[in-house]
N, C-alpha and C positions, 0 to 999 in steps of 0.2 A: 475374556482374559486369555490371554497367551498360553498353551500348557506346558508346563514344567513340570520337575518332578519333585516327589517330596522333601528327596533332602536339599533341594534350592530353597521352596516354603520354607524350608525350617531353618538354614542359614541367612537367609535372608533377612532376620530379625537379629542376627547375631552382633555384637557391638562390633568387634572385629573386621567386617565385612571389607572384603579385597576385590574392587572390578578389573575388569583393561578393556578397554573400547577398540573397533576394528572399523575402518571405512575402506572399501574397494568402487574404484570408481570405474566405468565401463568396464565390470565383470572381469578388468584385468590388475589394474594400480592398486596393492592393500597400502595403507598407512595405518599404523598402531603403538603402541606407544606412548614415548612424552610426545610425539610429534602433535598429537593429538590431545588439545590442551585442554577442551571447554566443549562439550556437546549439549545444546539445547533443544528435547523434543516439544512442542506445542501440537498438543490435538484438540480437536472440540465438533460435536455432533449435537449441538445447541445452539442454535445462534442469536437467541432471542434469551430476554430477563426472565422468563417464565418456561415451563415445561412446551416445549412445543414437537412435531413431527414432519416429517419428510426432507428435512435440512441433508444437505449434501456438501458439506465443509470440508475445507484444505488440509492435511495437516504442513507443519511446516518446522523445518531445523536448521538450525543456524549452529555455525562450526567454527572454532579457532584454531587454528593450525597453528603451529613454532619449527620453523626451519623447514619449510614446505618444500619438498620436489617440486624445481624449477620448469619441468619437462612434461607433467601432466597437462592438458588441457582443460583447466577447470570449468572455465567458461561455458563448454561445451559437453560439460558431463552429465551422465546420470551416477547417483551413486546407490550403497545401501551402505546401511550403517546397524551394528551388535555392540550389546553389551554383555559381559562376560562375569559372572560369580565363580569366584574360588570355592571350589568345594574339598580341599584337600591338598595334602602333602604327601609326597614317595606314594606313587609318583603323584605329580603336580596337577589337580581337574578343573577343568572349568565347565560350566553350563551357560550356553548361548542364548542369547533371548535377541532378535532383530526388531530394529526400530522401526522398520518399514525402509522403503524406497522412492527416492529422489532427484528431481530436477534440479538442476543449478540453474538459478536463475542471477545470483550476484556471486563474484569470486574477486574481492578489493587488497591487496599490495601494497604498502606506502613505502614499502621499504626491501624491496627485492626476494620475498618470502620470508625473509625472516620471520614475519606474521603472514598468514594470509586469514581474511574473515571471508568464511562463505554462509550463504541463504540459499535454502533450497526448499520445493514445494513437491507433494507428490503429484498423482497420474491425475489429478481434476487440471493440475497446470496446461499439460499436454491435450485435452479433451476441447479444443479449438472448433470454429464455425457451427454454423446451422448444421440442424440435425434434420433431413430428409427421411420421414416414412418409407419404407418398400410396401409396407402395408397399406387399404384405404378401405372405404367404407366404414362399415361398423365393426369392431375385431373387440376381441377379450384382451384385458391389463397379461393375459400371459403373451399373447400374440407380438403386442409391440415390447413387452420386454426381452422375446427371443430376439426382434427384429433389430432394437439397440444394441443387445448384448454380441449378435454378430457383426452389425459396424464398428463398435467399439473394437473386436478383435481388428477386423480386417486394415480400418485407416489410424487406429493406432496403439495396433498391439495391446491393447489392456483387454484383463480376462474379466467377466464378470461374472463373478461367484451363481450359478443355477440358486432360483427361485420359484416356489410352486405360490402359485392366484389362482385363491376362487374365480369363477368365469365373471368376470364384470367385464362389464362391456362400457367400451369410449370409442366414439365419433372420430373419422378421419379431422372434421375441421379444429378439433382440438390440437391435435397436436402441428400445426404450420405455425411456421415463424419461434421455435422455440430451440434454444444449446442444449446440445448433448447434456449438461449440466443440468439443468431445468429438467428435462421430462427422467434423467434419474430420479429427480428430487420428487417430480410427483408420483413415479411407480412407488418410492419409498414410502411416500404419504397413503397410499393405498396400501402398504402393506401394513401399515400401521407402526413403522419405524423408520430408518435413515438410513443413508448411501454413508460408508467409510472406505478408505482402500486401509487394508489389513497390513500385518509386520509386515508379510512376505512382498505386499505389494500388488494385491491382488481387489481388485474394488467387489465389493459385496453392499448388500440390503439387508439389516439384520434390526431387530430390537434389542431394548436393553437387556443385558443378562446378568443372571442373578449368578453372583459368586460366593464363594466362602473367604471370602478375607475381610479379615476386621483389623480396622486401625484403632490400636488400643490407646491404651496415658503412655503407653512406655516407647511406642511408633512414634508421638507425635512430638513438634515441639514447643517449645515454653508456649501458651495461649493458639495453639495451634491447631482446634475445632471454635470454629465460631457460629453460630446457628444464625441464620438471617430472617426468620421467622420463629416466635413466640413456642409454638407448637407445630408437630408434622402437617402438613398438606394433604385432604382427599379430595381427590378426584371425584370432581359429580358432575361434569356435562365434559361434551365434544362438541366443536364448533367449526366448519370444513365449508367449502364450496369454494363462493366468490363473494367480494361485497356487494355484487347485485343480487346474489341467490344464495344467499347464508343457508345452510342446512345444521340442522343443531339436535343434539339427543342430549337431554336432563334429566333427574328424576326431581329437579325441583328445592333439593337439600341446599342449607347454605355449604361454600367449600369452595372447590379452587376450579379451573375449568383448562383444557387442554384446547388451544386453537392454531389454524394451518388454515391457509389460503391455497385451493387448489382445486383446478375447472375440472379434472376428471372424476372428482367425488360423488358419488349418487348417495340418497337419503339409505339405502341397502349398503354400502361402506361404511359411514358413520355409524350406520347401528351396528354394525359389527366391530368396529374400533371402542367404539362404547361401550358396549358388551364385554370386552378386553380391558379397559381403564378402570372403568366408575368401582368404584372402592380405592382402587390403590392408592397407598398413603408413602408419603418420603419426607424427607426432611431439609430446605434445605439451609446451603451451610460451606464455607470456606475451609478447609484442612490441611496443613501445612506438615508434613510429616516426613520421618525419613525414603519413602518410596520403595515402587516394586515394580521394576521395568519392565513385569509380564502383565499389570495394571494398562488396561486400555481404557480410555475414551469409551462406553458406551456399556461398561462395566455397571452393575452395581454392588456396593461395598457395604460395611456394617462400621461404623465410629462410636468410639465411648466417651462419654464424656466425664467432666472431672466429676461428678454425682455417680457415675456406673452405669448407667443408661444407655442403651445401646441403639442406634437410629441406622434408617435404611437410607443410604446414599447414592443418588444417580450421580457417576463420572459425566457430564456433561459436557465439561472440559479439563486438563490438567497439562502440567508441566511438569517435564522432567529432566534434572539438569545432573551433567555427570562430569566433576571439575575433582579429581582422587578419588572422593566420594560423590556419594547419591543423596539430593532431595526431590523433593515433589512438592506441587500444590493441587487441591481438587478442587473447583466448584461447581456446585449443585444449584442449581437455580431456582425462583418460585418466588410467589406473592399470595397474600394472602385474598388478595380480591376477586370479588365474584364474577365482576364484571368480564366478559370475554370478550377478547379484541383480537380482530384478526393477526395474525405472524407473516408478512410476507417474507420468504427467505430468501427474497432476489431485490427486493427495496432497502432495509435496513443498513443503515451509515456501516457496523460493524461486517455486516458480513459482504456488506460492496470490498471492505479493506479486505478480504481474509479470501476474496474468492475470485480477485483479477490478478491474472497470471500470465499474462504477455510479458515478456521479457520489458519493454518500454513501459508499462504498466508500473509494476512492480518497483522499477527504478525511481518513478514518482516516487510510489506509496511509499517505500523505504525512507528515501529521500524527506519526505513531508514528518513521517512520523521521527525521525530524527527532528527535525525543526519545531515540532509542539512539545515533543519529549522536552527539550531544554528549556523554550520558553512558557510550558503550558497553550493550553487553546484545541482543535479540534480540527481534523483533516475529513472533507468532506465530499462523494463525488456524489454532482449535484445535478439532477434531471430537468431543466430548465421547461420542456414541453411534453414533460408525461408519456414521452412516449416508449417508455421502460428500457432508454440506452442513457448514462451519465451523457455528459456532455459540455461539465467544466468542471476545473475542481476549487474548492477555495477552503481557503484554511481563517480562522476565525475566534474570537475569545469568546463566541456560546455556539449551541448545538444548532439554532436556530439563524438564519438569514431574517428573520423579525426582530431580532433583540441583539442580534451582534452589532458591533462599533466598527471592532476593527477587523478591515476585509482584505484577503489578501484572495483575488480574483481571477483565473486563468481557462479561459476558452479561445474559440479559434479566430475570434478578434482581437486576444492579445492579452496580456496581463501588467493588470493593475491594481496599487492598494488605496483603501478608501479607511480613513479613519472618523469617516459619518455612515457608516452601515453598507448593507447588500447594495443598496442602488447607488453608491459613490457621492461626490465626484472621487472622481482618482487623480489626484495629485501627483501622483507615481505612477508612471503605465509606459510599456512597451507595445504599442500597435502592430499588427499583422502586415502593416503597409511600410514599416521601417520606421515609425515615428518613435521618439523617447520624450515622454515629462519627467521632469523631475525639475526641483527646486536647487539640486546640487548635485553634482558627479564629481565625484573622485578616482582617478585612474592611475595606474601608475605607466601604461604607453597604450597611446591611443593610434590606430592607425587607421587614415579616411584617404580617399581620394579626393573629397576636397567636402565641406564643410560651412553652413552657409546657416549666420547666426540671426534669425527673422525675430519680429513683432514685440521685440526686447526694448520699452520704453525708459530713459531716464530723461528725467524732466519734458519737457516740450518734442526731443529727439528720441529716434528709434537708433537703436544701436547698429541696426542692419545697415541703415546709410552711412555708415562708415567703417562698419569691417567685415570685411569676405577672404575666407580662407577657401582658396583653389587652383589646385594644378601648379602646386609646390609655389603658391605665393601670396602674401601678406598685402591685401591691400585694402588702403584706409580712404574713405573717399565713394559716395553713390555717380551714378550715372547722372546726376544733373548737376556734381559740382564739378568743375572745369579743374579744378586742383585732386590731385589723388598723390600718395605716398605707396608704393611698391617693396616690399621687403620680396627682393628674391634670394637665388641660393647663396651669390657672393655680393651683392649689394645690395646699397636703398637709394633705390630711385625716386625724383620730385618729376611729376609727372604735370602739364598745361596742356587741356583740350589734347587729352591722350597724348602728348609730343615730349616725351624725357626731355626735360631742361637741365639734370645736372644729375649725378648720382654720388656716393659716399663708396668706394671702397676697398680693395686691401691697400693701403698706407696713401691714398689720394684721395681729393675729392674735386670734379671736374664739374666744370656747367659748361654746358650745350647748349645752340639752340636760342642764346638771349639776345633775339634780336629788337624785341621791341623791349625788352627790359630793364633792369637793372639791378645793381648791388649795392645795398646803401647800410653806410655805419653814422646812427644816427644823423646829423644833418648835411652830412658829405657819402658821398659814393662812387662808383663806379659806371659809366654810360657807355655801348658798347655803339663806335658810329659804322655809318656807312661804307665807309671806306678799309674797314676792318681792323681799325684802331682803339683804344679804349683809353678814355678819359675819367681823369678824378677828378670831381668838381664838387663845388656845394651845390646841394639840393634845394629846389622849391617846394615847399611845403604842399 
C-alpha cells in the first residue's frame, strides 16, 4: 500500500470526497483538469484463477483526454500520472498518491484532439530481447539477481528495487534462451512472491502485504462483495519445478494448493515456500467499492460482509477508475480444489494478452479485443509448435481450437476464416503471396494494375475466356477466339485475328479493315469490292 497520511485514511471515506488528476508527459507536458476526462488504472500480480507465485504482470492505463494539446508527442511519450484528495479549505490541500509510470503505446484522434484516447503499459513494455548472463557456471538466486538488476539499469534505465536470497544456487544452463521478463518472474518465484513496477515506477519483488484497510457495508456498493468460494481457502501443499520434475511439499490435509512452474526451483525452495504458506487461509471474492488510490495490486485488505464477518483479501488484481469521482473493483482469486496443476505464467491465453508490449503487438491485441468485446468470442495467440514463441493469432467463439466453429485465422501464410473449425476450409483468406478468396467483395474504389478473373465457371464456360481486365483495358474474348471486343479509354473496339475491324467512339462509329467481310441488315447488306467500292445487294443465305 502506497503510504499516506492519516488524515487522507480518514477523508478518504468521506461522502464528499473531491480529487483532480495530474499527467506529465516526458517529465515536461502537465495536463490536469477537465482536460483530463476518464483515468483507468488496471493492475494484477495474478494471472492465473487460483493463487499462484512468481507472475510478473503489466500494469496498464488507458486515458481520455477533451481538447488535448495539439503539440505534445504522444505517440512517443512516457508519462506518469497522480491522483489528488482534498484535504482542506484556507488554504486549499491536496495529498498525492502516483499511479505509477507509463509507455504510450496507443495515442488515437478522430477528430483533431478534441478527444484523444491513450493506452499506456509500464517498464515490463520496455524490458525487450533476450536476456544474456554475465554470470555462468553455478551462481546463487542472489548473483544473477545483481546481474539482471544491473542490465536492467544499464540497457534500459529501470531500477530494480535490492533484494536479499538465501544462497540457492541455479545452473548457468538454466538460464539461456529466456526475456528479461521470464527469469524476473522466476527470481520472484524463488522469492516466494512476484515482480510489480511500483507508483513511482520503479520494478520490485515483493510478497503480498498485509494492511489495515477494511472495506466495510458503507465502502461498498449495492451487492458489492461477492464470495466465489463457500468458505475461506487454506493453503496445504506447494507445487514448483517443471512438468517433468514436479517437486511438491504437503502435509496431506484436504484444502487448496499454491502451484508455479519454474526450472530453478529445488526441493530446499519449496520447503521454504511451504513453510511460509501452508496454513494461510483468504477468501476469495469480487468487491466493488468506492476505492483508495493508495490500494495496490498485491495489497491485502479485510471486507465485511452483509452478516458482519470480516474476510482476509488478496488484491490480485483491481481497477481503478477516476471520472469526478473514484470507484474500484478487486479480485481475489481461488478454488476450492485439491488437485494441483501447474500455473505456467508465460503460456496462459490471459497473460500472453496482458504481457506483449511491442508497439505492433499491442495494436493487434487492442484491435482484437475491441472485435470480441462487441461480438463476444475469444482472442488468442496461439503456439502452433511448442516452441514457447505464439506464432498466429485467431480469434474464435470457444477457448479451444477443438470445439470452436467459427475461426478467424492469422499467421504468416496469411489470414483466413473458416466457419467449420481450426483446420478450415477458409472460404475467406488473404494469402501471403497476394491471393484473396472470398465469395463477394465490396469496395467502394478499387485500384489494380491490371486484374485477371480465372477458374470462374458458368455453365459449360469459364469466365476467364472472356474477360481480362489489363493495362487500362476491357477485354472480352480468350486467345483462341479469333473475335475479341476491347473497351479502352475512349473507344470499343471489334477486334478479327487481333486486326480492329471497326470501333465505337465519341459521336462515330467506323469499320476498318472489312476486306473479306461484310454488313448485313437482315437479308440485304453491304459488300465491300476490290476495286474500293461498296455494294448493297441481297445476301445469300
Amino acid at each position: 500500500m502506497y503510504s499516506v497520511s492519516e488524515e487522507f485514511l480518514k477523508l478518504i471515506k468521506a461522502d464528499n470526497r473531491e480529487f483532480s488528476v495530474k499527467l506529465t508527459f516526458n517529465s515536461s507536458d502537465e495536463l490536469t483538469g477537465t482536460t483530463v476526462q476518464d483515468i483507468s488504472l488496471d493492475e494484477i500480480v495474478n494471472s492465473t484463477d487460483v493463487l499462484t507465485l512468481g507472475c510478473a504482470c503489466s500494469n496498464k492505463i488507458t486515458i481520455n483526454l477533451l481538447e488535448a494539446p495539439s503539440d505534445i508527442d504522444y505517440e512517443n511519450s512516457y508519462l506518469t500520472a497522480s491522483v489528488s484528495l482534498k484535504l482542506g479549505e484556507m488554504p486549499t490541500r491536496y495529498e498525492d498518491v502516483p499511479l505509477g509510470k507509463f509507455y504510450v503505446m496507443e495515442a488515437i484522434t478522430k477528430n483533431k484532439y478534441k478527444t484523444l484516447n491513450i493506452v499506456a503499459y509500464d517498464g515490463f513494455s520496455q524490458m525487450t530481447g533476450e536476456f544474456v548472463a554475465s554470470v555462468g557456471g553455478e551462481i546463487t538466486a542472489q548473483a544473477l539477481f545483481d546481474d539482471v538488476k544491473q542490465q536492467l539499469y544499464n540497457n534500459f534505465n529501470i531500477y530494480l528495487k535490492p533484494v536479499i536470497f538465501p544462497d540457492y544456487v541455479i545452473t548457468y544452463s538454466q538460464i539461456e534462451n529466456l526475456t528479461y521478463q521470464q527469469v524476473v518472474s522466476y527470481l520472484a518465484g524463488i522469492y516466494g512472491g512476484f515482480a510489480r513496477f511500483d507508483r513511482e515506477g520503479d520494478l520490485e519483488i515483493v510478497k503480498y502485504t498485509e494492511t489495515s484497510t477494511v472495506i466495510d457495508i458503507n465502502s461498498q456498493y449495492m451487492n458489492g462483495f461477492v464470495k466465489k468460494t463457500k468458505n475461506p481457502l487454506k493453503i496445504t501443499s506447494v507445487t514448483s519445478g517443471t512438468s517433468e520434475n514436479p517437486i511438491v511439499q504437503s502435509d496431506g490435509a484436504k484444502g487448496t494448493g499454491i502451484s508455479f512452474e519454474n526450472p530453478y526451483i529445488t526441493e530446499e525452495i519449496v520447503s521454504a515456500i511451504y513453510g511460509e504458506y501452508s496454513g494461510f487461509t483468504y477468501t476469495p471474492c469480487q468487491i466493488k467499492w468506492r476505492g483508495n488510490p493508495a490500494v495496490q495490486a498485491g495489497d491485502i485488505v479485510y471486507a465485511t460482509d452483509d452478516d458482519g464477518i470480516s474476510h482476509k483479501v488478496l488484491v490480485m488484481s483491481q481497477n481503478i477508475r477516476i471520472k469526478g469521482g473514484m470507484s474500484s473493483s478487486i479480485e481475489c482469486k481461488g478454488k476450492t480444489e485439491t488437485t494441483v496443476k501447474f500455473s505456467n505464467n508465460f503460456e496462459t491465453t490471459s497473460q500472453k494478452l496482458d504481457r506483449k508490449y511491442k508497439a505492433l503487438e499491442q495494436a493487434i491485441i487492442d484491435a482484437t479485443k475491441a472485435i470480441a468485446g462487441n461480438s463476444g468470442g475469444y482472442v488468442i495467440l496461439h503456439d502452433t509448435n511448442d516452441d514457447g514463441k505464439p506464432d498466429e493469432i485467431l480469434i474464435m467463439d470457444t477457448e479451444s481450437t477443438d470445439t470452436a466453429t467459427q475461426v478467424w485465422r492469422w499467421n504468416s501464410a496469411g489470414l483466413g476464416y473458416s466457419g467449420n473449425g481450426y483446420n478450415g476450409p477458409f472460404k475467406t483468406a488473404i494469402t501471403a503471396d497476394g491471393q484473396i478468396v472470398a465469395d463477394f467483395i465490396t469496395t467502394g474504389t478499387m485500384s489494380a494494375e491490371r486484374i485477371y478473373v480465372e477458374s470462374y465457371e458458368t455453365g459449360t464456360k469459364k469466365l476467364a475466356e472472356y474477360i481480362r481486365f489489363s493495362n487500362g483495358v476491357i477485354e472480352i474474348g480468350d486467345n483462341l477466339n479469333s473475335l475479341k471486343l476491347k473497351l479502352e479509354a475512349d473507344e470499343i473496339g471489334f477486334y478479327s485475328n487481333d486486326k480492329k475491324i471497326a470501333y465505337l467512339g465519341n459521336n462515330s462509329f467506323e469499320i476498318d479493315n472489312l476486306t473479306d467481310g461484310k454488313i448485313r441488315f437482315q437479308t440485304f447488306g453491304f459488300l465491300p469490292r476490290a476495286n474500293g467500292n461498296l455494294s448493297f445487294t441481297k445476301l445469300v443465305s
